[in-house]
N, C-alpha and C positions, 0 to 999 in steps of 0.2 A: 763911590757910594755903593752899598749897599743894596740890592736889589734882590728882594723874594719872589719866587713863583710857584704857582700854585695848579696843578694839574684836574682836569674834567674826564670825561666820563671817557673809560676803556682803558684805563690804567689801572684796574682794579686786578687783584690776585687772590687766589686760595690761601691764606693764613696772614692776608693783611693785618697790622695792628697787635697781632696778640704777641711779639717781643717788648710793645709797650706797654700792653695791659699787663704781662708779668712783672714788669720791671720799675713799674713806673706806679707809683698809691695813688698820683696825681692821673694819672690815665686809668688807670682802673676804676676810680670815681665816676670819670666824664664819660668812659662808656659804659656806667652801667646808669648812668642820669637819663643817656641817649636813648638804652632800652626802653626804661619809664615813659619819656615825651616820646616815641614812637611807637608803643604798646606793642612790641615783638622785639625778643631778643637777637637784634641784627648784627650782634658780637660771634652767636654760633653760626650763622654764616657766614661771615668776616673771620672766621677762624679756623673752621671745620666744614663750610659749604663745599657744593661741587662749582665748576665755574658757570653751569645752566642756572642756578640759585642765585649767583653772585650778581648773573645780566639780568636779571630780572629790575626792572624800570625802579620799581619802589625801593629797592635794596643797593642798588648801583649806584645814583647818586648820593645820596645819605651814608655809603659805606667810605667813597673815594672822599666825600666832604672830612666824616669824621677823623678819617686816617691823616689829613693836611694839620688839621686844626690842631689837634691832638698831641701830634708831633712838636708839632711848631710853642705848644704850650708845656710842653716839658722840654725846650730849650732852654727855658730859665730867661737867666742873664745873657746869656748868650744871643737868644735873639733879639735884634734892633734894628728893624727895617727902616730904610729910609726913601726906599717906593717899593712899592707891592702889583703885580700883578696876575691873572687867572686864568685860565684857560676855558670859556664858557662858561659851565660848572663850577671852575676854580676860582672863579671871579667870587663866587662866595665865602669862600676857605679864605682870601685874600681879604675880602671885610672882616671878616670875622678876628684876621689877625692884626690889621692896623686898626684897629677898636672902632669902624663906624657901628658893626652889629655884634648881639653877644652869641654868647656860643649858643644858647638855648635859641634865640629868635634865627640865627644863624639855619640851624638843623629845623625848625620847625619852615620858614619857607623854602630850603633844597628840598623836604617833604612833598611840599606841596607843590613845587617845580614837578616835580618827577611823578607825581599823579595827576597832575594835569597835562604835562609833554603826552603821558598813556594816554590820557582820552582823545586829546584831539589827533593823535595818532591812527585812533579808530576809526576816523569819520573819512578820511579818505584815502584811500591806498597811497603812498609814499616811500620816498625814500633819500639817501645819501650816497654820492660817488668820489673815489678818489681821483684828481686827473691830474697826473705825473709828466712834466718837462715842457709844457706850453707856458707863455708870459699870462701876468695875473690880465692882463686887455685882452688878451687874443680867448681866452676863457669865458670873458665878460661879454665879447661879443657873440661867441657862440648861442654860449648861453640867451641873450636878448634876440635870434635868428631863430629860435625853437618854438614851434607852439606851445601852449599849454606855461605851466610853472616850474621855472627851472631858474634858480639864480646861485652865485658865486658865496658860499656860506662861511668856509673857513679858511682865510689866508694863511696858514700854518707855515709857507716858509718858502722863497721864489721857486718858482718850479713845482713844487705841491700847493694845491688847492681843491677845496671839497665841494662838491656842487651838491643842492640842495630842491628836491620838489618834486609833482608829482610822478610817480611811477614811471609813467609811460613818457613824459618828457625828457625824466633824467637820461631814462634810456635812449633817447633817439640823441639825447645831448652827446651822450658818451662815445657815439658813433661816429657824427659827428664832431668831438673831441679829436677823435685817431684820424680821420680824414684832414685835421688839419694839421696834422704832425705829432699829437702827445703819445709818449713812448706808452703810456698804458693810461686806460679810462676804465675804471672798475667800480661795479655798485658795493656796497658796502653793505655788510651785517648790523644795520640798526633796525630802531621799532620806526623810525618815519625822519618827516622830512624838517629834521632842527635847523634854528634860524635859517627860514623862510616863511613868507607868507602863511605857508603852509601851519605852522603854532600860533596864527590869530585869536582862537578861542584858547589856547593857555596860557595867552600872553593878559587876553584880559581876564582873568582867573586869578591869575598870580599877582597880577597889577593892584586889584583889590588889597589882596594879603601884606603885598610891599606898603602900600599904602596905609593901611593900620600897624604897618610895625615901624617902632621908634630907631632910627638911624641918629649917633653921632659925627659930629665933626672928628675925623680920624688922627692918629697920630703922624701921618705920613701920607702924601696920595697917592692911588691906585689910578695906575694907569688903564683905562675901563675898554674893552674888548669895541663899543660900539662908537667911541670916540678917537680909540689909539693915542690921548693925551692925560696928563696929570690934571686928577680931578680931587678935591681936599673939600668942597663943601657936600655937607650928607644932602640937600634937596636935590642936587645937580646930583649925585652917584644915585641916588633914589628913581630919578629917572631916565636913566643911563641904561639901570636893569631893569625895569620895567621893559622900555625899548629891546635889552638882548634879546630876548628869544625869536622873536623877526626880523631882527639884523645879524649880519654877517660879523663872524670872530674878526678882527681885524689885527690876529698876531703878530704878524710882519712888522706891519705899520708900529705895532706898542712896544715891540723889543729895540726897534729902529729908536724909535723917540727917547725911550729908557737910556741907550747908548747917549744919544744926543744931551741927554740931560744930564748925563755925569756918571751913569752907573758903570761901575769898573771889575764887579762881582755878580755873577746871578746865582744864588742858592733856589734850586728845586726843592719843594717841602710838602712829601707825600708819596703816595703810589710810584715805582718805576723813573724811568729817565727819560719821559718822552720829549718832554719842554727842553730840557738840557743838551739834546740832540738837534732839535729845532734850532735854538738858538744860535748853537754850532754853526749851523750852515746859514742863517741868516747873514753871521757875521764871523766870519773864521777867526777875527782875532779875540770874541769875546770871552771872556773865564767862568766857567763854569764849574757848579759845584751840586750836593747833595746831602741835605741836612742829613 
């Protein structure tokens, strides 16, 4: 089976997109629609930005969404998922391409994701750590031995896992992280502390927005980050994402399951090869590819 994915936030690049927009009537269309519903031309930074322009919150996710989408819709005929899933972020680009959401509703809630992630960003010091070669439990307990908020955010793939929360937690977590063998615990360059408690006022922000926007029954089910299982009705994926941005990416678990379910291909569609490297080492013998 057929199996798409779709990459989240930090796979973005200086000249993302624009061999599509030259190449392609049908992509030069959809980014220049994107301009419009986002009232700034996010294509001249998507094309000609530096990479300080690129990380910027409002522009980062809406840049790595459009570049999946985009792709993925000038495959044609070619593309025919028969499960789909996202990386955080990507979980969006992945509705969007097994038709529960359209590209337009699609771009306008990663918007409003990504301005909302910024505000409650601001309200209390945070952050995210990488922690390299400890098991996904021995992480989990740490983590729950810590004061403060600190919890296990992105299963990315055994051995790596992101921890997530406030500052001063993260940091004494990462410490003891190394104290308990992980070859390296390091904070990481974002704006704050994503799925974790820490995005409870973006969560209910964006909950709203999900909630007014109309979701189909999909052509295919997405395997959804905060379940790690095949989900095909839109109320249940509707509240799936509402829940991610305070729960934990559960990738391990979704590519684990995808295998289980029959997937014999994983095509990456979008920014970079991050998932497709993941996946690799999830499962040494899975196949992978790159639209």
């Amino acid at each position: 089976m057929k199996a798409y994915v779709f990459p989240g936030q930090g796979a973005q690049f200086t000249g993302m997109g624009k061999d599509l927009y030259e190449t392609s009537a049908l992509a030069k269309e959809l980014f220049e629609k994107a301009n419009e519903i986002l009232g700034f031309r996010i294509t001249d930074i998507m094309f000609e930005g530096t990479a300080e322009e690129l990380k910027e919150t409002k522009v980062t996710q809406p840049a790595v969404f459009l570049h999946s989408v985009i792709l993925a819709k000038t495959l044609g005929e070619d593309f025919k998922p028969e499960m789909v899933a996202g990386h955080s972020l990507g979980e969006f680009s992945a509705l969007v391409a097994n038709g529960t959401l359209s590209f337009e509703d699609g771009l306008k809630l990663v918007s409003q994701r990504a301005l909302a992630m910024q505000k409650a960003c601001e309200i209390t010091p945070s952050t995210m750590a990488a922690v390299l070669g400890l098991a996904d439990n021995v992480v989990e307990e740490v983590c729950a031995s810590i004061d403060g908020i600190v919890v296990a955010a992105n299963y990315n793939c055994p051995g790596q896992l992101v921890i997530s929360g406030e500052t001063t937690a993260v940091e004494k977590a990462c410490e003891a992280m190394k104290a308990a063998g992980a070859k390296r615990a390091l904070i990481l360059p974002v704006g704050g502390a994503f799925h974790s408690p820490m995005m409870e006022p973006a969560r209910e922000e964006l909950a709203a927005a999900i909630e007014a926007t109309t979701f189909s029954n999909p052509i295919c089910p997405v395997y959804q980050n905060v379940t790690a299982s095949a989900v095909s009705d839109a109320n249940e994926i509707k509240k799936n994402l509402i829940t991610q941005l305070t729960a934990p990416v559960k990738w391990t678990q979704s590519v684990q399951q995808m295998i289980a379910d029959g997937a014999t291909l994983f095509t990456e569609v979008g920014p970079g090869k991050v998932l497709a490297g993941l996946i690799s080492k999830i499962d040494k013998e899975a196949v992978t590819a790159n639209a």
